[in-house]
DRENLUMLUM-195918 format. One record per residue (C-alpha): x, y, z; residue in one letter. Coordinates in steps of 0.25 Angstrom, whole numbers, plus 5000, padded with zeros to 4 digits. Example, Ala and Ser with C-alpha at 12.3 -4.5 7.8 and 13.67 -1.06 7.14 Angstrom:
+------+------+------+------+
|    u |    v |    w | code |
+------+------+------+------+
| 5049 | 4982 | 5031 |    A |
| 5055 | 4996 | 5029 |    S |
+------+------+------+------+
END
This chain:
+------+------+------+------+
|    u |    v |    w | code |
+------+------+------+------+
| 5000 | 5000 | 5000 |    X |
| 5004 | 5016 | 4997 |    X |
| 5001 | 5027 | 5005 |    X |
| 5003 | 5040 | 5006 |    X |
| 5016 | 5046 | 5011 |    X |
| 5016 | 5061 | 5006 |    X |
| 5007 | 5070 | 4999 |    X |
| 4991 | 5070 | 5003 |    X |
| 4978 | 5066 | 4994 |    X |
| 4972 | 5079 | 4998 |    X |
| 4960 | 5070 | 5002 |    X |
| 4956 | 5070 | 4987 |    X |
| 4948 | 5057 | 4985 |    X |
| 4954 | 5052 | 4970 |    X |
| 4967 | 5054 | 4976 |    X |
| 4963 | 5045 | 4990 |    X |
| 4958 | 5034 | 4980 |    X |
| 4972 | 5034 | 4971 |    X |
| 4980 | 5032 | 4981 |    X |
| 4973 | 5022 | 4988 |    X |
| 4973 | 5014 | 4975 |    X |
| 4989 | 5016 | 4973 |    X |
| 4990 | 5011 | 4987 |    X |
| 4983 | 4997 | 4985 |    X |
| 4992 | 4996 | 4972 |    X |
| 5004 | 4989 | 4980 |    X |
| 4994 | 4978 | 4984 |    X |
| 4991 | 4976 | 4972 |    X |
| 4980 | 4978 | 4962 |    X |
| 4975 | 4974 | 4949 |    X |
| 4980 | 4973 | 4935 |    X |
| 4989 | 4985 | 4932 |    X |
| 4989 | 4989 | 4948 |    X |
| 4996 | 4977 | 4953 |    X |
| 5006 | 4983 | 4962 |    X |
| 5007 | 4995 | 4954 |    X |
| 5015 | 5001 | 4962 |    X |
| 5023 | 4990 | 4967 |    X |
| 5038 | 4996 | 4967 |    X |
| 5043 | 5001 | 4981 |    X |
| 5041 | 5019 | 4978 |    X |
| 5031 | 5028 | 4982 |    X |
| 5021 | 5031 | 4974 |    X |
| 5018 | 5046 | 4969 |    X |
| 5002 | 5048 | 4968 |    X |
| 4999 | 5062 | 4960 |    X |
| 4984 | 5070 | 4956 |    X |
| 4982 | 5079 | 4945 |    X |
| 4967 | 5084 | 4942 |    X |
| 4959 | 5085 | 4930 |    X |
| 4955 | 5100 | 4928 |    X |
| 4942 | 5106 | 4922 |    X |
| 4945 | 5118 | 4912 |    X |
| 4937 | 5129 | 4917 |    X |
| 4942 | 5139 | 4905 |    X |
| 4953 | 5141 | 4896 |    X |
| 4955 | 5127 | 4889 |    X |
| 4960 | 5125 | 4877 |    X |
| 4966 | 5139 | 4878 |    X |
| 4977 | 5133 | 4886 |    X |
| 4985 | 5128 | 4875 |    X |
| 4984 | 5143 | 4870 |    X |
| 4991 | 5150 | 4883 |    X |
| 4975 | 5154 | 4890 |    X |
| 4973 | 5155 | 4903 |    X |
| 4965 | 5143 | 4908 |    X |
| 4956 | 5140 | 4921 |    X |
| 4958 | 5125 | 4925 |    X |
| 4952 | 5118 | 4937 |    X |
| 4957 | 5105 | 4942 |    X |
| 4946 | 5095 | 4946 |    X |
| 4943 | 5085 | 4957 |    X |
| 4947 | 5074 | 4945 |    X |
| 4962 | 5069 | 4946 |    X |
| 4974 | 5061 | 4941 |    X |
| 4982 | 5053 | 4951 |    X |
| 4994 | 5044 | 4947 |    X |
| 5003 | 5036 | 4956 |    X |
| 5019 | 5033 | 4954 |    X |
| 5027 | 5025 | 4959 |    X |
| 5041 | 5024 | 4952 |    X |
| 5049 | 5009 | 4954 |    X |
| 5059 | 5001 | 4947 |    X |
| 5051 | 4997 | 4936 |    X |
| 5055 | 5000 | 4921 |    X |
| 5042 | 5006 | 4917 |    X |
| 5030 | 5017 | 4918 |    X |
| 5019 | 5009 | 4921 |    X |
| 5004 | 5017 | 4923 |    X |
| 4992 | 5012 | 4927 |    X |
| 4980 | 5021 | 4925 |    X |
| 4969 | 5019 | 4933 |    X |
| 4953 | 5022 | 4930 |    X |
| 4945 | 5033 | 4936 |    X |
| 4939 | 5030 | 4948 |    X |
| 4929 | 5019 | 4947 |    X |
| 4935 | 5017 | 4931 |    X |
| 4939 | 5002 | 4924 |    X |
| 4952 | 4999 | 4920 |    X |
| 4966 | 5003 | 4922 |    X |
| 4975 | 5007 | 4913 |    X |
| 4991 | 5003 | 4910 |    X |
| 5004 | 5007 | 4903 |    X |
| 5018 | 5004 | 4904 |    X |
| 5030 | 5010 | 4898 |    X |
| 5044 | 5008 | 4900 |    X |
| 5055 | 5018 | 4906 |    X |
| 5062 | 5015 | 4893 |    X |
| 5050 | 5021 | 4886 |    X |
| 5052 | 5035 | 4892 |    X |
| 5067 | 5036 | 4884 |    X |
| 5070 | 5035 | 4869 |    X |
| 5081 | 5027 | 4862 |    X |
| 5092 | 5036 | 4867 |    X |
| 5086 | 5036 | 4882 |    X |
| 5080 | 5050 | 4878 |    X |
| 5067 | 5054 | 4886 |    X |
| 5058 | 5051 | 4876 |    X |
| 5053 | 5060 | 4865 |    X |
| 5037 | 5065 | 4868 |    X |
| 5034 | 5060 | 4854 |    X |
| 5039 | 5049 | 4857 |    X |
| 5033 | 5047 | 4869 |    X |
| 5019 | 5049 | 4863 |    X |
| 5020 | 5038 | 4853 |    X |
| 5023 | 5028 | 4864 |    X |
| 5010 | 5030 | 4871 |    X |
| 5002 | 5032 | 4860 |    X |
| 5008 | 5018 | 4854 |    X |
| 5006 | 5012 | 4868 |    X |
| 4989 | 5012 | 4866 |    X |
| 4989 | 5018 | 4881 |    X |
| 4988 | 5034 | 4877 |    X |
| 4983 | 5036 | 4890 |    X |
| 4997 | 5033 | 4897 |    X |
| 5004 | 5044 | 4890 |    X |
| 4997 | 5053 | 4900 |    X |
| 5003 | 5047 | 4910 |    X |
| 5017 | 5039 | 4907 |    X |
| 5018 | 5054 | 4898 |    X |
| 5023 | 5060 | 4910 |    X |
| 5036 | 5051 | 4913 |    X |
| 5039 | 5056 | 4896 |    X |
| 5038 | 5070 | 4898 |    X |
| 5045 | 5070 | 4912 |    X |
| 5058 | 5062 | 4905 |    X |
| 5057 | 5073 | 4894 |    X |
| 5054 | 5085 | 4900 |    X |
| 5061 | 5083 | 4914 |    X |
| 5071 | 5073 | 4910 |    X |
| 5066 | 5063 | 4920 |    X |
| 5071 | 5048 | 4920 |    X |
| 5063 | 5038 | 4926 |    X |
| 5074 | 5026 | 4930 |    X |
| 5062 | 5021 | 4937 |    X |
| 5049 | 5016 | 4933 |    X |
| 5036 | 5020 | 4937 |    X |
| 5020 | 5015 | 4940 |    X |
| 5011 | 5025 | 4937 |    X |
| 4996 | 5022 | 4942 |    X |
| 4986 | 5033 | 4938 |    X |
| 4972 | 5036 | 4940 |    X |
| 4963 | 5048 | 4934 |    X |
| 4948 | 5053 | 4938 |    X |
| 4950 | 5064 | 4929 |    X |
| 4939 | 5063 | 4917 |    X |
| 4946 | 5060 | 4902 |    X |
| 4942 | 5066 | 4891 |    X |
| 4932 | 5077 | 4900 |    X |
| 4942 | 5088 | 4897 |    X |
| 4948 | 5089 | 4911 |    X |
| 4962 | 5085 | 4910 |    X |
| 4962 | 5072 | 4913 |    X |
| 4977 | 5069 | 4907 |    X |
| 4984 | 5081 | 4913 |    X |
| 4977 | 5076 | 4925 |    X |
| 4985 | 5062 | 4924 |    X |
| 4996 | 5069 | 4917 |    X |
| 4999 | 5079 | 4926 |    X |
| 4996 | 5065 | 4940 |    X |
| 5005 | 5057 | 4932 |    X |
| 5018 | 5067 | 4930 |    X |
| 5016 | 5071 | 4945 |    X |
| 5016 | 5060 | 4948 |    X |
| 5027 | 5053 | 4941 |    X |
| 5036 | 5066 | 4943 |    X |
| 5034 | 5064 | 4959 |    X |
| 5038 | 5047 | 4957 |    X |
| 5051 | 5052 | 4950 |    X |
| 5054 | 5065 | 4958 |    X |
| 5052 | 5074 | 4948 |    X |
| 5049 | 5086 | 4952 |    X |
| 5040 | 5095 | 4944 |    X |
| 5031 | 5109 | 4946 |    X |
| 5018 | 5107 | 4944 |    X |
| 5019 | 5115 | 4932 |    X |
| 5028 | 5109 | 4927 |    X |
| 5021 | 5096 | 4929 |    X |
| 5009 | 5100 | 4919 |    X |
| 5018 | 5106 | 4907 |    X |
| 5024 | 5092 | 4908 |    X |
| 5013 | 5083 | 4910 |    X |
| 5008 | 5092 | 4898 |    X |
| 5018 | 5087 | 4889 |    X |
| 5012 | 5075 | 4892 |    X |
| 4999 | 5078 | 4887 |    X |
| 5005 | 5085 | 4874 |    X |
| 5017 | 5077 | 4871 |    X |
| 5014 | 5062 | 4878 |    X |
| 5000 | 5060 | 4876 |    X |
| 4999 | 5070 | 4864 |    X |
| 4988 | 5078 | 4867 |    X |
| 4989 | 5091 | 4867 |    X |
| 4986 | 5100 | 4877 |    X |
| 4989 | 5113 | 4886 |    X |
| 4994 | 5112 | 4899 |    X |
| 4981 | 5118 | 4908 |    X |
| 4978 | 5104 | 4911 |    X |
| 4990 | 5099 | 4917 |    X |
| 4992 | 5111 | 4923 |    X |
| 4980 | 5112 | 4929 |    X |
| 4981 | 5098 | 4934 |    X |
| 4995 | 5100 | 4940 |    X |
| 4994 | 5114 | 4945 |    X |
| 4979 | 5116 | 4950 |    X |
| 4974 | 5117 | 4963 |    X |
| 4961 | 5113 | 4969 |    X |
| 4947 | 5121 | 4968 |    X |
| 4957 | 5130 | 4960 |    X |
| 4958 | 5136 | 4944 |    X |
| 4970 | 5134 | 4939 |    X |
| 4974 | 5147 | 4929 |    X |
| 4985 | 5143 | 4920 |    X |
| 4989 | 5152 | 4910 |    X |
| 4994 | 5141 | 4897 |    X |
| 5006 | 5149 | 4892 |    X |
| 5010 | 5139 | 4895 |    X |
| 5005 | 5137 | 4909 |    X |
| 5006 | 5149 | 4918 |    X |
| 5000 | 5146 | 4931 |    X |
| 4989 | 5158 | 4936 |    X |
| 4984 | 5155 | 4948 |    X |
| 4974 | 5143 | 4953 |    X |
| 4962 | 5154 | 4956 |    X |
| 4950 | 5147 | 4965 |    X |
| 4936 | 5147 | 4958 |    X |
| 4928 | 5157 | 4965 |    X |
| 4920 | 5151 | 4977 |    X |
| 4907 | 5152 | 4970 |    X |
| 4911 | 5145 | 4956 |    X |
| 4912 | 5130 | 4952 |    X |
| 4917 | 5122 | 4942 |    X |
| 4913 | 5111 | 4935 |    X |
| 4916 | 5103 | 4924 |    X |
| 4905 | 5094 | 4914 |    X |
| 4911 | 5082 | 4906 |    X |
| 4904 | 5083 | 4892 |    X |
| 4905 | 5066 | 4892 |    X |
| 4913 | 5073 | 4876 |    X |
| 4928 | 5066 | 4878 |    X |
| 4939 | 5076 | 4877 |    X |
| 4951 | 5075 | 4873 |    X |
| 4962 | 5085 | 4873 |    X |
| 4969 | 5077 | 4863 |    X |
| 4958 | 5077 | 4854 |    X |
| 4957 | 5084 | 4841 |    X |
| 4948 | 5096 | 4844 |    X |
| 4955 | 5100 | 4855 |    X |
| 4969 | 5099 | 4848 |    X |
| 4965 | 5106 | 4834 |    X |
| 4960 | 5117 | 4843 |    X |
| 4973 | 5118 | 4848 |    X |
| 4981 | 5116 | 4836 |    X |
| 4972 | 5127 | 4830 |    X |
| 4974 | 5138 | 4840 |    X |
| 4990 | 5135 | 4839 |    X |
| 4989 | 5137 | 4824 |    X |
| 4978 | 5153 | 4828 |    X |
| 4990 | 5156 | 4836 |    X |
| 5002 | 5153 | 4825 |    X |
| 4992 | 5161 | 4815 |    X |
| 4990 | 5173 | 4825 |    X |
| 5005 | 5173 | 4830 |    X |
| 5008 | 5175 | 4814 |    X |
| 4996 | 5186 | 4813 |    X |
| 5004 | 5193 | 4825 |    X |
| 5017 | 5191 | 4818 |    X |
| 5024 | 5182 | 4826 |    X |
| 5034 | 5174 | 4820 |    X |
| 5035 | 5159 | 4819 |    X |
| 5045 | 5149 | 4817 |    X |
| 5045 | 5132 | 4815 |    X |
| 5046 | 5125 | 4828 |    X |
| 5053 | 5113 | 4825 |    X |
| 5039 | 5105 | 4826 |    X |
| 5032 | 5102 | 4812 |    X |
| 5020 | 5110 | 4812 |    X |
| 5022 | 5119 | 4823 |    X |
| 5030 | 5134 | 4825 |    X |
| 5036 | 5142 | 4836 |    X |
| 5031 | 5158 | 4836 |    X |
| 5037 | 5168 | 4842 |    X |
| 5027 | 5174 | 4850 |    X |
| 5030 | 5186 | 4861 |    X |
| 5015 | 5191 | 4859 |    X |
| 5007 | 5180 | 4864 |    X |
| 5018 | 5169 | 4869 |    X |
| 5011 | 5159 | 4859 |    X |
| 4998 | 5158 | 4865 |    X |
| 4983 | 5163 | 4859 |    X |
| 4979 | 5166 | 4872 |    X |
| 4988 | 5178 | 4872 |    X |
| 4981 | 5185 | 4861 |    X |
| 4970 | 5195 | 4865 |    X |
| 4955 | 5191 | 4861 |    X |
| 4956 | 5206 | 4855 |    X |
| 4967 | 5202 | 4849 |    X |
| 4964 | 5190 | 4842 |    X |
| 4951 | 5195 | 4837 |    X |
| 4957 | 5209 | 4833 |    X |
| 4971 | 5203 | 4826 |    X |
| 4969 | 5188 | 4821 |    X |
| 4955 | 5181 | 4823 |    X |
| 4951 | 5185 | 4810 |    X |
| 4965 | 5180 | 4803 |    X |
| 4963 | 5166 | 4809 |    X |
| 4955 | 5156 | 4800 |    X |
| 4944 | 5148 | 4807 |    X |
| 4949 | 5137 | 4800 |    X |
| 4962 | 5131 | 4796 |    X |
| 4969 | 5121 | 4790 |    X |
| 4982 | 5113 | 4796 |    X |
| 4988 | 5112 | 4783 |    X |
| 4985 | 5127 | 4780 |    X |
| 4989 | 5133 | 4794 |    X |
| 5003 | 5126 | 4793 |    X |
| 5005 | 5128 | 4778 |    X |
| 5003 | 5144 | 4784 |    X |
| 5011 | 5143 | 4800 |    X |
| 5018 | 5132 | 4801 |    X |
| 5014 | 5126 | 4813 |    X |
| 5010 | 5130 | 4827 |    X |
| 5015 | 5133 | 4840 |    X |
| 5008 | 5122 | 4848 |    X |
| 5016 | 5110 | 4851 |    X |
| 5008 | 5099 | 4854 |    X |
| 4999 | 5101 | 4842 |    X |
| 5001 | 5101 | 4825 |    X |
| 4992 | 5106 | 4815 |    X |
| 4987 | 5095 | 4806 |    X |
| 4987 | 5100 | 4791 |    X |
| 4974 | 5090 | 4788 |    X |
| 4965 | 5098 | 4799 |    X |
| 4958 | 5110 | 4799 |    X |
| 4960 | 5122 | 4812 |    X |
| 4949 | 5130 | 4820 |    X |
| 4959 | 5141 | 4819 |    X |
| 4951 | 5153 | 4823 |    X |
| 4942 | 5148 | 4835 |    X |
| 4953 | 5140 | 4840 |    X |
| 4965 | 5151 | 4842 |    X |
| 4952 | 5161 | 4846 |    X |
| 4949 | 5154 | 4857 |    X |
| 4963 | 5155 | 4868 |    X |
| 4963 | 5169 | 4865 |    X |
| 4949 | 5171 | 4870 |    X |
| 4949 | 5158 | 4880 |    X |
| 4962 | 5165 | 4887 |    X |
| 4953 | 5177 | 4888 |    X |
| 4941 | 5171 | 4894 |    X |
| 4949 | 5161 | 4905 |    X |
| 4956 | 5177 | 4908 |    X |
| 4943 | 5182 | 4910 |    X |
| 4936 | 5170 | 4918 |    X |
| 4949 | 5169 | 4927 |    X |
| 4945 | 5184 | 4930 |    X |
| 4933 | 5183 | 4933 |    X |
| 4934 | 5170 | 4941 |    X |
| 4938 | 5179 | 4955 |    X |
| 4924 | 5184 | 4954 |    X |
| 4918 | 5172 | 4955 |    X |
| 4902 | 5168 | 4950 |    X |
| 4898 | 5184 | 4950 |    X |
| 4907 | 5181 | 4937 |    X |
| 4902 | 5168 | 4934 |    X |
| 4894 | 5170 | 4922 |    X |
| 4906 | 5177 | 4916 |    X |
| 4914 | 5166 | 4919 |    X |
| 4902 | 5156 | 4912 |    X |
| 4905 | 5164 | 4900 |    X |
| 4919 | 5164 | 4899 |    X |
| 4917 | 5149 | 4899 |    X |
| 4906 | 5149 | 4889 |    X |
| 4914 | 5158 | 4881 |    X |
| 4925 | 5147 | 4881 |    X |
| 4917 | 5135 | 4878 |    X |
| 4911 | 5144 | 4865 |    X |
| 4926 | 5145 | 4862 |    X |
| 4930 | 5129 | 4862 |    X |
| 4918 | 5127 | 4854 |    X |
| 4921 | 5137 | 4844 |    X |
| 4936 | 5128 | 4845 |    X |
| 4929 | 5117 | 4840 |    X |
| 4931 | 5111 | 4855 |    X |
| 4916 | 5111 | 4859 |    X |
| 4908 | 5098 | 4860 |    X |
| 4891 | 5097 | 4861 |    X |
| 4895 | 5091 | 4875 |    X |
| 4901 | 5102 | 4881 |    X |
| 4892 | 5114 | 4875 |    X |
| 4880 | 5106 | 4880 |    X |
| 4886 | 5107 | 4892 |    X |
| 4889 | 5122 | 4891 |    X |
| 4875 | 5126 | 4886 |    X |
| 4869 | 5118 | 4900 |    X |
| 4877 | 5125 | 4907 |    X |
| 4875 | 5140 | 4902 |    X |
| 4860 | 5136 | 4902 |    X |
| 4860 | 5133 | 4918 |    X |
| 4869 | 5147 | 4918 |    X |
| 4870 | 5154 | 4930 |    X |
| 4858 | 5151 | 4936 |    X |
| 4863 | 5138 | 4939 |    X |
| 4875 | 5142 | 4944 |    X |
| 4882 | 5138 | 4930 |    X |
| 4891 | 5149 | 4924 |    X |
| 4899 | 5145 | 4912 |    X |
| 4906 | 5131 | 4905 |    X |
| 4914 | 5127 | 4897 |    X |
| 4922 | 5116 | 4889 |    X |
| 4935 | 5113 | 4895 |    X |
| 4948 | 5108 | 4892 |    X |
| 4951 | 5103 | 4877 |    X |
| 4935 | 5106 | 4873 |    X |
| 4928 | 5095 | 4864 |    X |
| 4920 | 5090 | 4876 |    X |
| 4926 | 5086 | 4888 |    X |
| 4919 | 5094 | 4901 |    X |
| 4913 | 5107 | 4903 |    X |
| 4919 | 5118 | 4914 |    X |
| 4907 | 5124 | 4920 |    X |
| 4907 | 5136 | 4930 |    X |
| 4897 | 5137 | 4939 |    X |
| 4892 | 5142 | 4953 |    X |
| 4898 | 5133 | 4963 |    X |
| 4889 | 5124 | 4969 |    X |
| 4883 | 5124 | 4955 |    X |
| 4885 | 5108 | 4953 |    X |
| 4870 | 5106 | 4953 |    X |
| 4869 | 5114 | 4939 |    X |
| 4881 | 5107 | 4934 |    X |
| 4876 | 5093 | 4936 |    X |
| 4862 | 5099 | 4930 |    X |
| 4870 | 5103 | 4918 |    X |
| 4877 | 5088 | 4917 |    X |
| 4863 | 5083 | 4919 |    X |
| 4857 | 5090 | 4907 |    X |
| 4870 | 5086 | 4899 |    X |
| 4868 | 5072 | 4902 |    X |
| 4853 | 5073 | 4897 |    X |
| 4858 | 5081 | 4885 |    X |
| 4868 | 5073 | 4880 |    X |
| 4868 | 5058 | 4887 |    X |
| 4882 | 5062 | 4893 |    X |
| 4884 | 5061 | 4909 |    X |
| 4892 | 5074 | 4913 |    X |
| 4903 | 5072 | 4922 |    X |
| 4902 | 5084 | 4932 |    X |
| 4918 | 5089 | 4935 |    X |
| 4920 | 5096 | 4948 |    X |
| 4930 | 5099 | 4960 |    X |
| 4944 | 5103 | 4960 |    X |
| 4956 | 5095 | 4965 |    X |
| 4972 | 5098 | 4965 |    X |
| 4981 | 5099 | 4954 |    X |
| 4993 | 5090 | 4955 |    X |
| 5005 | 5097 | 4962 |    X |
| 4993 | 5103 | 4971 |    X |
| 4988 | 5089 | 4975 |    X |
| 5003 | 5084 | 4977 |    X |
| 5010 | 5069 | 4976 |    X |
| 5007 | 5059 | 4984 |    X |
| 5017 | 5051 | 4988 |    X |
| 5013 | 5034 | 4993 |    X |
| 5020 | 5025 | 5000 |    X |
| 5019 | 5010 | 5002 |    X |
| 5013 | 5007 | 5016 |    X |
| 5021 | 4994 | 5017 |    X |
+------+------+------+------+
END
């Protein structure tokens, strides 16, 4: 049996119920769980939330501002390190779930032929030829450690994770395992990291491991938040502003659409792709220069106006100097036979597909301004709250306009300006990477009753069951690492 010798669950029930299952492990356990965690070490338990995206979105990736709340829903793994010659995980279910999952990969794997730390592209094309995708989220973290900190792992390692956070609603649920995984892995090994630090690299994760492409908001929020607390981050590239309470008399929640989403998908990433290729056209407008990057397809500008983000122009600006030069639509194979390329890294253009342009590169400059705006007005808590309901509509309007919307998630927004303030519902929105996933709503507190009476009307609507999201809980360097020791 394990128990613990340092560090506190914070009386957070998931966390009670993960350790008390990582202490029966040494007695043995069935299938992949027997004697998990059978070498002599500690074992180094870590917790990382989900997070529910209250405004600024997709806009991350262009340098907004961005208002994230980390929810009661977490990520926990457990490590223990041992003379084994490979990185074994086992992924647990979700609380009352079927089925365990299993990967394995040797030390050897994490070098190339000349015992180099191996290459990200590399990396990628292992997990993706392995059939077990999901593990890159996880094992990722021992990849990126070796390349960006120069860490060598001389000794094996058991990973044992388990998430509750909801895949494919929108709320993060890989930066959640992501960001448990590296914290934990990092404290197994003695590595020491900041907690910033920590979500730029479980990032790279996320972007160069598992290939999906992503701002860092979410790791960020799942690392650095705190409790009951907004976590402001300004993505340029993630400057930290504060974790400002919610006024007393306002709530959160969040309303799963039962539409999958996926921040991988390909809405979500010829948005992207297409704001990336509006910033390369309105840096040339302005007359910046640009040059080749040495990555086919992309180009490096010199930029001292903006500092290579969209949500450093002006809405006055933009509508005043390059709205009208932008083309609502465009080719791939046009734009690159005109610019080259674009300045994003972990996406290309694809000469065969056709770019929303104008409404994708519109909508940072104006979303930077509405999160501005909404974080202003938040000190003035529900004698605001319609304003701040219309900011949020006024977002949602904008991923739809993106091509981001679903008939989910505008169902859900249209019940919920219906019941308006009278029911103590002010505003919602899509979150996250849009095209469906869950629905931020903003609300009274103490509103639940009008919440539940929205999902309720959904359900009869559609034949979909809302999950209701609510409650707050520690981001990972707030929570902590546990450290468990055999009771022997």
């Amino acid at each position: 049996m394990f128990r613990i010798s340092h560090g506190s669950t914070r009386g957070l029930a998931d966390t009670d119920d993960f350790v008390e299952t990582v202490g029966r492990l040494p007695a043995g356990g069935p299938g992949a769980l027997k004697d998990f965690f059978d070498g002599p070490g500690e074992v180094f338990v870590a917790r990382a939330p989900g997070r529910l995206d209250l405004m600024g979105g997709i806009a991350d990736y262009s340098g907004s501002l961005v208002l994230q709340l980390p929810i009661a829903a977490a990520a926990h793994a457990a490590v223990q390190t041992g003379a084994w010659g490979t990185i074994r995980v086992v992924s647990l279910p979700p609380a009352g779930g079927q089925g365990a999952r299993e990967f394995e990969m040797p030390l050897a794997g994490l070098d190339d032929d000349g015992g180099r730390p191996l290459e990200y592209a590399a990396a990628a094309r292992y997990f993706k030829a392995s059939g077990q995708q999901w593990a890159a989220y996880a094992a990722g973290a021992f990849v990126v450690l070796a390349r960006e900190r120069g860490s060598r792992f001389g000794r094996g390692a058991r990973v044992l994770i388990r998430s509750d956070v909801p895949e494919g609603k929108g709320v993060s649920s890989s930066a959640a395992l992501e960001v448990a995984t590296m914290w934990a892995v990092a404290a197994a090994y003695g590595i020491e990291l900041e907690p910033r630090e920590l979500a730029f690299l479980c990032q790279k994760v996320e972007n160069l491991v598992a290939c999906a492409p992503c701002g860092v908001m979410d790791q960020m929020t799942a690392a650095c938040g705190e409790a009951d607390r907004l976590l402001a981050l300004l993505c340029q590239p993630g400057e930290l502003k504060g974790t400002p309470a919610l006024p007393e008399e306002l709530e959160v929640w969040g309303v799963d659409s039962g539409i999958r989403h996926s921040v991988g998908g390909a809405d979500y990433g010829s948005v992207r792709t297409a704001a990336f290729m509006g910033y390369r056209m309105v840096a040339e407008m302005a007359g910046l220069s640009a040059r080749a990057s040495g990555m086919r397809g992309h180009v490096a500008v010199e930029d001292p106006k903006w500092g290579g983000y969209l949500a450093n122009v002006t809405p006055a600006e933009f509508e005043e100097r390059y709205a009208n030069s932008l083309p609502a639509r465009m080719s791939g194979a046009e734009f690159l036979g005109r610019y080259g390329g674009i300045t994003d890294p972990v996406t290309s253009v694809e000469p065969e597909r056709w770019y929303h342009v104008r409404p994708a590169t519109r909508h940072p400059v104006y979303e930077h301004a509405r999160v501005t705006r909404f974080a202003g007005l938040l000190g003035e808590g529900a004698a605001r709250g319609a304003e701040l309901g219309e900011l949020m509509y006024q977002s949602h309007k904008s991923y739809s306009s993106c091509c981001l919307g679903s008939p989910g998630t505008d169902e859900l927004v249209r019940l919920v300006r219906e019941a308006g303030p009278a029911a103590g519902l002010y505003g919602a929105k899509i979150t996250g990477g849009g095209s469906g996933g869950t629905v931020a709503v903003l609300g009274r507190r103490g509103a639940r009753a009008s919440v539940e009476a929205v999902a309720e009307e959904y359900e009869r609507r559609t034949q979909r069951r809302p999950l209701i999201i609510s409650g707050s809980s520690p981001g990972a360097a707030a929570f902590g690492r546990l450290r468990l020791a055999r009771d022997d």
